[in-house]
C-alpha positions as protocol buffer text, in pm:
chain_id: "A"
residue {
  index: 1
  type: UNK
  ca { x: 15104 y: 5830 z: 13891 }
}
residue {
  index: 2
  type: UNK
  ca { x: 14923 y: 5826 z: 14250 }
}
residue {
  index: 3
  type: UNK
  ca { x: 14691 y: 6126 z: 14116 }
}
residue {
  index: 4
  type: UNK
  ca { x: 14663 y: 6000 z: 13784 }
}
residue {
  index: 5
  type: UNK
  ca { x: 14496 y: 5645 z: 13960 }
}
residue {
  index: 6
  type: UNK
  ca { x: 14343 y: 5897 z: 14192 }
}
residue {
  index: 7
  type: UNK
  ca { x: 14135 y: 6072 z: 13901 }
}
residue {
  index: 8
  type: UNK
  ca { x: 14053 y: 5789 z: 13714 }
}
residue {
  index: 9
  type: UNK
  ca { x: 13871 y: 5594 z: 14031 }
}
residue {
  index: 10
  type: UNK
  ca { x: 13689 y: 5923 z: 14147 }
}
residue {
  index: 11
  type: UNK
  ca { x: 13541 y: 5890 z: 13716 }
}
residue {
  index: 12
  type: UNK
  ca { x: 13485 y: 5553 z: 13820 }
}
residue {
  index: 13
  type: UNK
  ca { x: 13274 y: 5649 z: 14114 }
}
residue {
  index: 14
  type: UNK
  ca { x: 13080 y: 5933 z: 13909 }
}
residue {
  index: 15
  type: UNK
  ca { x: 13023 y: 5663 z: 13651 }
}
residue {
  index: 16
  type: UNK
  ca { x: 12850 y: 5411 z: 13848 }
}
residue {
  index: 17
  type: UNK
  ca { x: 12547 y: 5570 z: 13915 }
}
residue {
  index: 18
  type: UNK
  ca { x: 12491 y: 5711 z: 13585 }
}
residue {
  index: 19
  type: UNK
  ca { x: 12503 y: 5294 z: 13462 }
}
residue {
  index: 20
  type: UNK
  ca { x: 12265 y: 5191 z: 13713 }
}
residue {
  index: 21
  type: UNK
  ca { x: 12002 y: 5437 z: 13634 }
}
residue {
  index: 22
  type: UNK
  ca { x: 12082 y: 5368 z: 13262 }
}
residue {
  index: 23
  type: UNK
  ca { x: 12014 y: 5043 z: 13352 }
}
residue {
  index: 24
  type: UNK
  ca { x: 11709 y: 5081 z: 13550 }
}
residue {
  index: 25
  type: UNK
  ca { x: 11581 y: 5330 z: 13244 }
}
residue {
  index: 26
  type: UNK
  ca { x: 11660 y: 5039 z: 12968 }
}
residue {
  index: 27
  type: UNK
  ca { x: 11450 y: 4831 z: 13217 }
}
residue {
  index: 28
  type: UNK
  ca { x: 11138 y: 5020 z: 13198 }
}
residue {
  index: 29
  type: UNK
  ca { x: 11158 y: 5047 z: 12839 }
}
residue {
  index: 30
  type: UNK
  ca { x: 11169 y: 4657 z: 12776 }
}
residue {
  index: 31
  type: UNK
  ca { x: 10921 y: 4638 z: 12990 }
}
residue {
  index: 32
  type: UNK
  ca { x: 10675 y: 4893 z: 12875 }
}
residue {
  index: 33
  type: UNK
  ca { x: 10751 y: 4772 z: 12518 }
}
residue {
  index: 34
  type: UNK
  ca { x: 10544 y: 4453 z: 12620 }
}
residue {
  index: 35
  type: UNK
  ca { x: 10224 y: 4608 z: 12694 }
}
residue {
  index: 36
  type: UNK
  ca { x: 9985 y: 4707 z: 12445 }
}
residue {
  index: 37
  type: UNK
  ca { x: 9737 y: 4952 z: 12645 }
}
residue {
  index: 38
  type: UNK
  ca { x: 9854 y: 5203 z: 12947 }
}
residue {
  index: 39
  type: UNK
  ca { x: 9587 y: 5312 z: 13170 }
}
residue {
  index: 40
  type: UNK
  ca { x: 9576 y: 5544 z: 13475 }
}
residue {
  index: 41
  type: UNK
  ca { x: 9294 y: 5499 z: 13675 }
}
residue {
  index: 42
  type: UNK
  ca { x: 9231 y: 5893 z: 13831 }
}
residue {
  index: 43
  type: UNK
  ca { x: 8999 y: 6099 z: 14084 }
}
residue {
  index: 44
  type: UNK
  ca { x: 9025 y: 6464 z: 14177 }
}
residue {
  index: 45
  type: UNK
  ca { x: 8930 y: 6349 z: 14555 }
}
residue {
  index: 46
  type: UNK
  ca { x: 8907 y: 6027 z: 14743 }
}
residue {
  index: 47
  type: UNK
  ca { x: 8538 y: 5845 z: 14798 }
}
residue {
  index: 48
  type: UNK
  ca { x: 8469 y: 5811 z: 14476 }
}
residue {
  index: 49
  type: UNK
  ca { x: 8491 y: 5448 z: 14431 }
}
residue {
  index: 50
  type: UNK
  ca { x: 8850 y: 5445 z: 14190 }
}
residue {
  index: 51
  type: UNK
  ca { x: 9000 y: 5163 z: 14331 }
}
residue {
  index: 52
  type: UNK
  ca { x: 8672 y: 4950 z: 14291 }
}
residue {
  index: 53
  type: UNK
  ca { x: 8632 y: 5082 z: 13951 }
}
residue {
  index: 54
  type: UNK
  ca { x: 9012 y: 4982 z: 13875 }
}
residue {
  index: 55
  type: UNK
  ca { x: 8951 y: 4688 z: 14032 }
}
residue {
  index: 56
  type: UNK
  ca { x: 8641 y: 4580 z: 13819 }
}
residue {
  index: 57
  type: UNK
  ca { x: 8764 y: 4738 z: 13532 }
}
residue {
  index: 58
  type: UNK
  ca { x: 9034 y: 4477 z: 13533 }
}
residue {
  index: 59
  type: UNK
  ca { x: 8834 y: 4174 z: 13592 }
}
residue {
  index: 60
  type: UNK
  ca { x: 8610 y: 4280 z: 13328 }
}
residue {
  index: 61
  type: UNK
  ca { x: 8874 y: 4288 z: 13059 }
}
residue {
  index: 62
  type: UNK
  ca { x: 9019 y: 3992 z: 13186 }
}
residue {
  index: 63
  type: UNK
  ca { x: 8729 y: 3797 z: 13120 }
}
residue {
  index: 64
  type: UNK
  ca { x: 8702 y: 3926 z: 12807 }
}
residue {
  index: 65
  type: UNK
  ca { x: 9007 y: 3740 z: 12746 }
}
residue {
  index: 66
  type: UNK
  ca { x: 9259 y: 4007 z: 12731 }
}
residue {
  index: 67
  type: UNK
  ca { x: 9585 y: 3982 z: 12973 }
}
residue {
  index: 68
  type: UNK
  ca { x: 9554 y: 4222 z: 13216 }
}
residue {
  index: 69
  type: UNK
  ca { x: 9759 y: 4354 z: 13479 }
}
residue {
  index: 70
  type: UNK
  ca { x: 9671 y: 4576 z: 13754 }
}
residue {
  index: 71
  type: UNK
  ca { x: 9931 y: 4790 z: 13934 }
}
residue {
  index: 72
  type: UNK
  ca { x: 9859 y: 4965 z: 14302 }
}
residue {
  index: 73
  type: UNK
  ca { x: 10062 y: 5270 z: 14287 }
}
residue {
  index: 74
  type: UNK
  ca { x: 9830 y: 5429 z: 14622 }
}
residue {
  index: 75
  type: UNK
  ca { x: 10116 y: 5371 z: 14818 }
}
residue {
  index: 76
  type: UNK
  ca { x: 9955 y: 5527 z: 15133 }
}
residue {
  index: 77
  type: UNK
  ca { x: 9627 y: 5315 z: 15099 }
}
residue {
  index: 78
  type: UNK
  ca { x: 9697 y: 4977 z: 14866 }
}
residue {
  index: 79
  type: UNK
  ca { x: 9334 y: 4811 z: 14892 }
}
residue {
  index: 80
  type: UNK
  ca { x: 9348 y: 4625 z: 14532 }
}
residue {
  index: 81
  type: UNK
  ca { x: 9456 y: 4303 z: 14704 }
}
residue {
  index: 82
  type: UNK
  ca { x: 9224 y: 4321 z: 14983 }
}
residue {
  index: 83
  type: UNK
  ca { x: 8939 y: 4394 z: 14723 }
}
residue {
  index: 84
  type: UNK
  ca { x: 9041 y: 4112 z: 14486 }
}
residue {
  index: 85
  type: UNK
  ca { x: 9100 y: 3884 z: 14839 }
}
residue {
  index: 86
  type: UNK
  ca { x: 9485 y: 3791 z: 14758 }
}
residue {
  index: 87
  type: UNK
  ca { x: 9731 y: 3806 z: 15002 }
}
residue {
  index: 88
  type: UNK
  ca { x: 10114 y: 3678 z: 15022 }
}
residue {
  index: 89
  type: UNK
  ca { x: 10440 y: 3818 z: 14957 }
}
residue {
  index: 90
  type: UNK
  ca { x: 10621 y: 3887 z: 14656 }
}
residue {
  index: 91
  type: UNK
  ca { x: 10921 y: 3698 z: 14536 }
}
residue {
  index: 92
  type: UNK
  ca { x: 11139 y: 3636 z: 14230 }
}
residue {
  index: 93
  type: UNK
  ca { x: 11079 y: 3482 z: 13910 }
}
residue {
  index: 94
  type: UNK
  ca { x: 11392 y: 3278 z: 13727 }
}
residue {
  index: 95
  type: UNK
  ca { x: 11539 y: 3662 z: 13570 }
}
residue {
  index: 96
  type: UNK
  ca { x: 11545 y: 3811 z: 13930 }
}
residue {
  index: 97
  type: UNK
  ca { x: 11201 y: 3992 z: 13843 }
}
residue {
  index: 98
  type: UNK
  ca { x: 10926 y: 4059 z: 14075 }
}
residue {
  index: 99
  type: UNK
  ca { x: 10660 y: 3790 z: 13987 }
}
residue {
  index: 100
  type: UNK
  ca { x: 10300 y: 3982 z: 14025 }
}
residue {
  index: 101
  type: UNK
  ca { x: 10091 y: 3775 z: 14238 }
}
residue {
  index: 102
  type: UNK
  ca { x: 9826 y: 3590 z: 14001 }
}
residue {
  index: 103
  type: UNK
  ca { x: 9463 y: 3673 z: 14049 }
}
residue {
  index: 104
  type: UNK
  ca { x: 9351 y: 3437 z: 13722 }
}
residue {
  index: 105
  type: UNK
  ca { x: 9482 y: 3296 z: 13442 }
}
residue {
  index: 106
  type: UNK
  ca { x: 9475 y: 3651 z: 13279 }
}
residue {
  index: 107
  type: UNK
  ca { x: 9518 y: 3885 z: 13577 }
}
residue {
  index: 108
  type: UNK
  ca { x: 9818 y: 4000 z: 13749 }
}
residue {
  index: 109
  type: UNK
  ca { x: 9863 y: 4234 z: 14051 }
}
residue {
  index: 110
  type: UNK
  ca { x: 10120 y: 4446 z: 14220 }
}
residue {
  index: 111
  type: UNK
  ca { x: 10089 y: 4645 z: 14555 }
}
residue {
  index: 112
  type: UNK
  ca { x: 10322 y: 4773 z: 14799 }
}
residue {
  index: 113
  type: UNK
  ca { x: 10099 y: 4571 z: 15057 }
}
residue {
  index: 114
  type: UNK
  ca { x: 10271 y: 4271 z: 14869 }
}
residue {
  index: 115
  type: UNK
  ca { x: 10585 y: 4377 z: 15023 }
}
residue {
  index: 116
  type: UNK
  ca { x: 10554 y: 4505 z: 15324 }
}
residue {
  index: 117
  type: UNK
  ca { x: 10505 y: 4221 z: 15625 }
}
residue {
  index: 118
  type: UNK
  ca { x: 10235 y: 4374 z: 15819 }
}
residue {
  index: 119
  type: UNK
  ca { x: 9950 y: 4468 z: 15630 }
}
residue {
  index: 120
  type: UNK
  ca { x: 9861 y: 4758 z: 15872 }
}
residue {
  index: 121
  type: UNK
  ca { x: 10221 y: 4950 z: 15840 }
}
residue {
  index: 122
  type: UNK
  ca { x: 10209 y: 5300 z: 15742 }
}
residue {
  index: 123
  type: UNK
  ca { x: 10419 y: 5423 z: 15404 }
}
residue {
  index: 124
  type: UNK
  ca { x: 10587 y: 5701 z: 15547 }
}
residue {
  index: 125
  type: UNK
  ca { x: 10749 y: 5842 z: 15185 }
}
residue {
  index: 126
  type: UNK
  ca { x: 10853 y: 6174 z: 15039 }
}
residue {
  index: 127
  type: UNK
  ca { x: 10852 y: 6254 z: 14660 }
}
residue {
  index: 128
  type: UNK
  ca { x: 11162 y: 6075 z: 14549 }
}
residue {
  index: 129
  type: UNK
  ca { x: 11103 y: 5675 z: 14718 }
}
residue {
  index: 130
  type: UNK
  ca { x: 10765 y: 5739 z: 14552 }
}
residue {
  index: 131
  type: UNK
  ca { x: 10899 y: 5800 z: 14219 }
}
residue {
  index: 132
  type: UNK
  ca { x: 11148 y: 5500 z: 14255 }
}
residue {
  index: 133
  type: UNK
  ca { x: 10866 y: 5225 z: 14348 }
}
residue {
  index: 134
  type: UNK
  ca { x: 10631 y: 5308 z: 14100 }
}
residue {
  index: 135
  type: UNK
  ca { x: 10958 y: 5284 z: 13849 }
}
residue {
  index: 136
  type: UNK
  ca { x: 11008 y: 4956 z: 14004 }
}
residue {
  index: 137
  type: UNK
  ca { x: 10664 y: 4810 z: 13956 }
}
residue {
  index: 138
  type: UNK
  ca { x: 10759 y: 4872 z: 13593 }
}
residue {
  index: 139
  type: UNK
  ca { x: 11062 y: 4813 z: 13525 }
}
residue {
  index: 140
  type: UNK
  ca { x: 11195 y: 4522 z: 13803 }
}
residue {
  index: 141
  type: UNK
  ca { x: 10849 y: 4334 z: 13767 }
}
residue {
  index: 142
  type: UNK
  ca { x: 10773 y: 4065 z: 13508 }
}
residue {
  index: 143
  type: UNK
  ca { x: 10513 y: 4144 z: 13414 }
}
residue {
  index: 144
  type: UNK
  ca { x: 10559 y: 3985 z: 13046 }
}
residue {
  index: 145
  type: UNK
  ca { x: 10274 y: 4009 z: 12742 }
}
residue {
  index: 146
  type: UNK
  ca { x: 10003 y: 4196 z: 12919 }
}
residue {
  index: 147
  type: UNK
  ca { x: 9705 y: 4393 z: 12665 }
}
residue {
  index: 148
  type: UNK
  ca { x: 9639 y: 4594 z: 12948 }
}
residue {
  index: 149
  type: UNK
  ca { x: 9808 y: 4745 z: 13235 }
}
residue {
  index: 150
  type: UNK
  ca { x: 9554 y: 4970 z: 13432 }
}
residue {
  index: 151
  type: UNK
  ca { x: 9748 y: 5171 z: 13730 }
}
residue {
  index: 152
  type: UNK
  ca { x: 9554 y: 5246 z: 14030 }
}
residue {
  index: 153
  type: UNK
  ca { x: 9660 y: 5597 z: 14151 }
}
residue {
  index: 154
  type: UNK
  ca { x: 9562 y: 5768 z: 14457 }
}
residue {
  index: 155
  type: UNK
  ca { x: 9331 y: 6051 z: 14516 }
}
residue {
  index: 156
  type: UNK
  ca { x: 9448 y: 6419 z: 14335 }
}
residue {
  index: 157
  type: UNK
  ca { x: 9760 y: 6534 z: 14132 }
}
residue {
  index: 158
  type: UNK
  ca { x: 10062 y: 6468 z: 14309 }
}
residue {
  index: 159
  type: UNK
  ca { x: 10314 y: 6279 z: 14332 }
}
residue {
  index: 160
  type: UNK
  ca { x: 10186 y: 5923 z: 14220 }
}
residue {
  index: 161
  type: UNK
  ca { x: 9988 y: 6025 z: 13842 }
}
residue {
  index: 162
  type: UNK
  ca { x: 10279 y: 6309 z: 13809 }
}
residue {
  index: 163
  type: UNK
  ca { x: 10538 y: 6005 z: 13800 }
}
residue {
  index: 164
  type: UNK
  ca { x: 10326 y: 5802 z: 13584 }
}
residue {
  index: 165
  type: UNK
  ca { x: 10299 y: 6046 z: 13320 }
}
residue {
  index: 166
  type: UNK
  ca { x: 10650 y: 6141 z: 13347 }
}
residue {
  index: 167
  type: UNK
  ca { x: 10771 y: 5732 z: 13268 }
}
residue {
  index: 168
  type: UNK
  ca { x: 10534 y: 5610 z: 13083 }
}
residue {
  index: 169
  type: UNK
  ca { x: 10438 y: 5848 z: 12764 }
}
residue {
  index: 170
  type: UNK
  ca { x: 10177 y: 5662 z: 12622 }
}
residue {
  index: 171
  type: UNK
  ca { x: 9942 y: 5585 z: 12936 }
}
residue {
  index: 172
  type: UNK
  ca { x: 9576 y: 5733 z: 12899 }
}
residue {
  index: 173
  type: UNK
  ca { x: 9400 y: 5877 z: 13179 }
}
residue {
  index: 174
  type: UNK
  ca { x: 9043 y: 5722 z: 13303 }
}
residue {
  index: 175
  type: UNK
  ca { x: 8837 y: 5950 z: 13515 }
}
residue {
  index: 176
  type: UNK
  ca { x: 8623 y: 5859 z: 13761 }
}
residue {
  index: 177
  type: UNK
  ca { x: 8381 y: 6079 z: 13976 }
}
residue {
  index: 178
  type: UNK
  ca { x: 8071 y: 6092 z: 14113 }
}
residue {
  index: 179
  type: UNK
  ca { x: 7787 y: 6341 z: 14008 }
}
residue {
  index: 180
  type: UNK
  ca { x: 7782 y: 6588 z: 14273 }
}
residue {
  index: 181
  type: UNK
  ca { x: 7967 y: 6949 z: 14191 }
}
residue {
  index: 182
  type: UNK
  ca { x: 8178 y: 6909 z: 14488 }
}
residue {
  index: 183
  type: UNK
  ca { x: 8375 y: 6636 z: 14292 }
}
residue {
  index: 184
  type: UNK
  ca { x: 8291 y: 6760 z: 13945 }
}
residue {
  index: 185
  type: UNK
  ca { x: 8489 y: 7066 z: 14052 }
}
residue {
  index: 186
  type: UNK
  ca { x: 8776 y: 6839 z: 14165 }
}
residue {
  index: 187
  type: UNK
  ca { x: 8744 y: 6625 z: 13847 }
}
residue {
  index: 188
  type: UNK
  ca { x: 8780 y: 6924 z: 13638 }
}
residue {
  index: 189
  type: UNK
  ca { x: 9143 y: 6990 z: 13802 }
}
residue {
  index: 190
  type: UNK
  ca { x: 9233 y: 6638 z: 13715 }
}
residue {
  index: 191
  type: UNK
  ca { x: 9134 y: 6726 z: 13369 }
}
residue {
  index: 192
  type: UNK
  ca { x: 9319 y: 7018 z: 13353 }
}
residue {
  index: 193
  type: UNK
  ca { x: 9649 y: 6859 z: 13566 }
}
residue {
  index: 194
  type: UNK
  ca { x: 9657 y: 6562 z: 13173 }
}
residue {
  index: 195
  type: UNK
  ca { x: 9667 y: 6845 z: 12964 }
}
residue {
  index: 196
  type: UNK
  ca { x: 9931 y: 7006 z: 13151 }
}
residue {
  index: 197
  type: UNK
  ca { x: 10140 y: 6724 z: 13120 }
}
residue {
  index: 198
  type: UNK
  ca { x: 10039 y: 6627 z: 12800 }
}
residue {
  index: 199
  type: UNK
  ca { x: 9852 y: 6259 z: 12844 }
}
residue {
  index: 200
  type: UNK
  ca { x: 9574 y: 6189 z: 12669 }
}
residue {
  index: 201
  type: UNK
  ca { x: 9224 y: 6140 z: 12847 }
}
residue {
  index: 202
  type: UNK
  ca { x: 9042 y: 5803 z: 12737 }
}
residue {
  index: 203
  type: UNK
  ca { x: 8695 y: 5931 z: 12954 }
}
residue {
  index: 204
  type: UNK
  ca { x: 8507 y: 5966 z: 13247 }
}
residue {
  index: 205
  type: UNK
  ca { x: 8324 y: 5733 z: 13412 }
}
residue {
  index: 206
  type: UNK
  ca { x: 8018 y: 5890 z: 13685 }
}
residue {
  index: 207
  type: UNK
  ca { x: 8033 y: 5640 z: 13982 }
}
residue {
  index: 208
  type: UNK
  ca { x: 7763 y: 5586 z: 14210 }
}
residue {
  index: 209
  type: UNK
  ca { x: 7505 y: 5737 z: 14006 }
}
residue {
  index: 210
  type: UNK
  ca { x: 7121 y: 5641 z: 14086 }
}
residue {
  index: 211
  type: UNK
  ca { x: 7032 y: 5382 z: 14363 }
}
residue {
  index: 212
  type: UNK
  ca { x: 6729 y: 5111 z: 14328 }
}
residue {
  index: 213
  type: UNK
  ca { x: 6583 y: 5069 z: 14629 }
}
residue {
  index: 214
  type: UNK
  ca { x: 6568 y: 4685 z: 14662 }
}
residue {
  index: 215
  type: UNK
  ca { x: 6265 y: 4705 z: 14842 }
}
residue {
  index: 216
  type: UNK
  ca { x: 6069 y: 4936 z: 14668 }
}
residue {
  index: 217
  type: UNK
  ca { x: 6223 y: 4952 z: 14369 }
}
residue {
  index: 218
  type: UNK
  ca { x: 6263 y: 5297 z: 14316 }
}
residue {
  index: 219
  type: UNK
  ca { x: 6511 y: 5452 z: 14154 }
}
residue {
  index: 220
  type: UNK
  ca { x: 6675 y: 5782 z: 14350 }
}
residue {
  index: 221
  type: UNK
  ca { x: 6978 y: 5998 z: 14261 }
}
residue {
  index: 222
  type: UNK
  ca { x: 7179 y: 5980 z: 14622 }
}
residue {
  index: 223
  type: UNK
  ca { x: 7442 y: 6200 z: 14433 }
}
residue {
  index: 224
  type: UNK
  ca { x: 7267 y: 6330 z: 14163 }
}
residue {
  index: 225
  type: UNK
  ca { x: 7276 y: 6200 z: 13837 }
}
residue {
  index: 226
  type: UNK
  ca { x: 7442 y: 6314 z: 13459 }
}
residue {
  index: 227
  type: UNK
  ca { x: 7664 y: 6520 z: 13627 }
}
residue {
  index: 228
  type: UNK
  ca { x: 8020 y: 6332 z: 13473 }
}
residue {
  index: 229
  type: UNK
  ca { x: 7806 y: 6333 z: 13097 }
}
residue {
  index: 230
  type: UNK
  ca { x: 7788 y: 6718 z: 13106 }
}
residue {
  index: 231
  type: UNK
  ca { x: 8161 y: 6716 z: 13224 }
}
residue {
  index: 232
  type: UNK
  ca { x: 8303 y: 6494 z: 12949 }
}
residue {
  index: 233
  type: UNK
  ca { x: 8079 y: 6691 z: 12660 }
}
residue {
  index: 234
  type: UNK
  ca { x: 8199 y: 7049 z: 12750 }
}
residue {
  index: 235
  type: UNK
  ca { x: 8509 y: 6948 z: 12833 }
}
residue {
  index: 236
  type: UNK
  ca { x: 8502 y: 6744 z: 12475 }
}
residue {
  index: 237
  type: UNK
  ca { x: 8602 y: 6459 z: 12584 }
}
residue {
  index: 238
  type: UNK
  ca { x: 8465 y: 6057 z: 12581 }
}
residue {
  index: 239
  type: UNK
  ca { x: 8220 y: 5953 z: 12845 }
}
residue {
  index: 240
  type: UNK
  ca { x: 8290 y: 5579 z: 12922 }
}
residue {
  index: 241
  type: UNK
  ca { x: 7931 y: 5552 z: 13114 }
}
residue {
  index: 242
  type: UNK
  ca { x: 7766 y: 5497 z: 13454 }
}
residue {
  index: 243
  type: UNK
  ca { x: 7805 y: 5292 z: 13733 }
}
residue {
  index: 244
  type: UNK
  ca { x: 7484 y: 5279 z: 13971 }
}
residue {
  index: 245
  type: UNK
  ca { x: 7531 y: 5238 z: 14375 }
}
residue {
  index: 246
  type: UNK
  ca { x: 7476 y: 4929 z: 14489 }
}
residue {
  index: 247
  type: UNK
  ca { x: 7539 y: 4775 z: 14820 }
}
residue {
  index: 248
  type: UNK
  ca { x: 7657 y: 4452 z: 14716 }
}
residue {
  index: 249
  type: UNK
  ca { x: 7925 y: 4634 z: 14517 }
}
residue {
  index: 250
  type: UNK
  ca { x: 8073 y: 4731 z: 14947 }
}
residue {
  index: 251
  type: UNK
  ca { x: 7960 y: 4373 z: 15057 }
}
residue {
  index: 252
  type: UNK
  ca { x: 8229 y: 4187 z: 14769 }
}
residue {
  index: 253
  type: UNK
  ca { x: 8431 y: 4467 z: 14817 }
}
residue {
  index: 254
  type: UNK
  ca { x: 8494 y: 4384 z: 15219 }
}
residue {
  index: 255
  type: UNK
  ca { x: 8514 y: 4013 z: 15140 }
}
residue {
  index: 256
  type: UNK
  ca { x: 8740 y: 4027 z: 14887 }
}
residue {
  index: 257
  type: UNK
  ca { x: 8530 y: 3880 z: 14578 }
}
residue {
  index: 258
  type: UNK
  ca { x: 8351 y: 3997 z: 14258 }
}
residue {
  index: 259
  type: UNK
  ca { x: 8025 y: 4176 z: 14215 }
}
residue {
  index: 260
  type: UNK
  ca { x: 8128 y: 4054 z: 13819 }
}
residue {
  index: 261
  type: UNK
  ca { x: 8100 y: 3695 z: 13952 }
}
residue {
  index: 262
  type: UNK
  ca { x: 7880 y: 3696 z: 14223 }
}
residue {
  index: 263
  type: UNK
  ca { x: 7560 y: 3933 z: 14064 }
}
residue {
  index: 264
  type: UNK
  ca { x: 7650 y: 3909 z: 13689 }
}
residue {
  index: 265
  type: UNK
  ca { x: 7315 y: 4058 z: 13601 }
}
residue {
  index: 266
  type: UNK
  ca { x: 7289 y: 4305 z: 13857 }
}
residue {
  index: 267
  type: UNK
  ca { x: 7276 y: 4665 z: 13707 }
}
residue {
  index: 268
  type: UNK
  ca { x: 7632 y: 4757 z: 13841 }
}
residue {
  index: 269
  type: UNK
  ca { x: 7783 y: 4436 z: 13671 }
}
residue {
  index: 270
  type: UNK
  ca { x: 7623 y: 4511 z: 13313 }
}
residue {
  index: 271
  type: UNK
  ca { x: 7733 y: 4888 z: 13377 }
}
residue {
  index: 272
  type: UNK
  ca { x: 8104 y: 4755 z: 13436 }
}
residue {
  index: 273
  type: UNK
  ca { x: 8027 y: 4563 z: 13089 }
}
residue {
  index: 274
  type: UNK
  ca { x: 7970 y: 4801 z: 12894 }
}
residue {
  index: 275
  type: UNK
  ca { x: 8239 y: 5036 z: 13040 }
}
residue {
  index: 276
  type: UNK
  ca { x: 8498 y: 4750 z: 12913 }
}
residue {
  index: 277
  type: UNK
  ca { x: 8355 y: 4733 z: 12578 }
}
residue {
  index: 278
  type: UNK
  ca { x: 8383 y: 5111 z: 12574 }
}
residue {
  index: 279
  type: UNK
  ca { x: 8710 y: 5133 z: 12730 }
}
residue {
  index: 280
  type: UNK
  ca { x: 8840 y: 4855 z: 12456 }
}
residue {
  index: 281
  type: UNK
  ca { x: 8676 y: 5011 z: 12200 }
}
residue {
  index: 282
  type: UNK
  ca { x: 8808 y: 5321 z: 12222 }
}
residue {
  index: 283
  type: UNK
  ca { x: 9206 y: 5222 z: 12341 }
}
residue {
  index: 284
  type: UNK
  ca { x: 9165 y: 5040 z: 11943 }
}
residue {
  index: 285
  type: UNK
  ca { x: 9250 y: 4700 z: 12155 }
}
């Protein structure tokens, strides 16, 4: 009798896991079942401008009326708060959810940074506490009826998209790089790392293309210029548009506030415009 209790609480044991991640999976799914549009914001390398682009991609949308939420999954560098000037901690909604901290009436946010006290500690995490928190975001957050969730990934292929793709099959990939070949070349390997693992690639979007001298007025190509178009056409794929450098687009950046709001009819603000017409356009939202 004593082994016959013995075997049946070591199944026990062995069982428990396998309901809690059937539980955490059943999670995800409910929760992914309540957004319309998945999008992955990507860059082959870092200094591109992909978490601004994220970040203004989502307040565009959101004005457009559409509810949008915007998830941080660059664990190692989590600016979307301090670009959209939030701050806070996280806490729990009446189902024991994560409630996203509320940048509008249509935008939510999630960041590590929302959970960690000190805004300046270092994410020291491997592969599999990576994979975990970005299935958290999902799954444990409430993130309700959203139109849009657009995931802000970090710089390459690795762990952070990889997981993405993995959980969520029907998330697009948006590309953004600058014109010069030195991140063309790096773009190119993002391209190649969605068809490897199957998700499809909404566009590109050429940052920091062109700069008007505000003085002068003269338009020069810092970085070149038409560098992303040539990518997207032989690579057959949608290009979502440009986005010119401006300086005010660093200024609202560092204070935490909108180039949208603040110069809604400077050239970077119209270019954000019609990237979310685009971008809607082509998700079929």
């Amino acid at each position: 009798m004593t082994e016959i209790y013995g075997s049946m609480e070591d199944a026990h044991k062995k069982a428990a896991p396998k309901r809690a991640q059937e539980e955490k999976d059943e999670a995800v799914k409910l929760s992914l079942e309540k957004i319309k549009h998945k999008l992955i914001v990507m860059s082959g390398k870092g200094g591109v401008g992909k978490t601004s682009t994220s970040v203004n991609l989502s307040l565009a949308l959101s004005r457009r009326g559409f509810r949008v939420g915007l998830m941080d999954v660059d664990l190692h560098g989590p600016d979307v708060p301090r670009m959209l000037g939030m701050s806070g901690m996280l806490d729990l909604d009446e189902n024991q959810k994560l409630r996203p901290l509320r940048h509008s009436e249509n935008l939510s946010v999630i960041s590590i940074e929302a959970l960690t006290p000190s805004k300046d500690s270092a994410i020291i995490w491997r592969g599999p506490l990576k994979f975990a928190a970005i299935r958290q975001f999902i799954g444990d957050v409430g993130w309700g009826e959203l139109d849009f969730l657009i995931i802000d990934s970090p710089p390459g292929t690795g762990d952070e998209p990889l997981t993405v793709a993995q959980t969520i099959a029907d998330a697009q990939a948006v590309i953004v790089t600058t014109p010069q070949e030195v991140s063309l070349a790096d773009v190119r390997k993002s391209i190649n790392f969605c068809q490897t693992v199957g998700m499809k690639i909404l566009g590109l979007i050429e940052n920091m293309s062109g700069f008007t001298c505000p003085h002068c007025g003269q338009s020069v190509d810092l970085f070149g210029c038409g560098g992303g178009e040539r990518t997207a056409v032989a690579a057959g794929l949608a290009f979502l548009g440009r986005i010119p450098f401006d300086q005010r687009m660093v200024a609202c950046a560092d204070q935490g506030r909108s180039i949208i709001s603040d110069h809604g009819q400077s050239p970077v603000a119209m270019a954000l415009a019609a990237i979310a017409d685009e971008v809607t356009r082509l998700a079929g939202a």
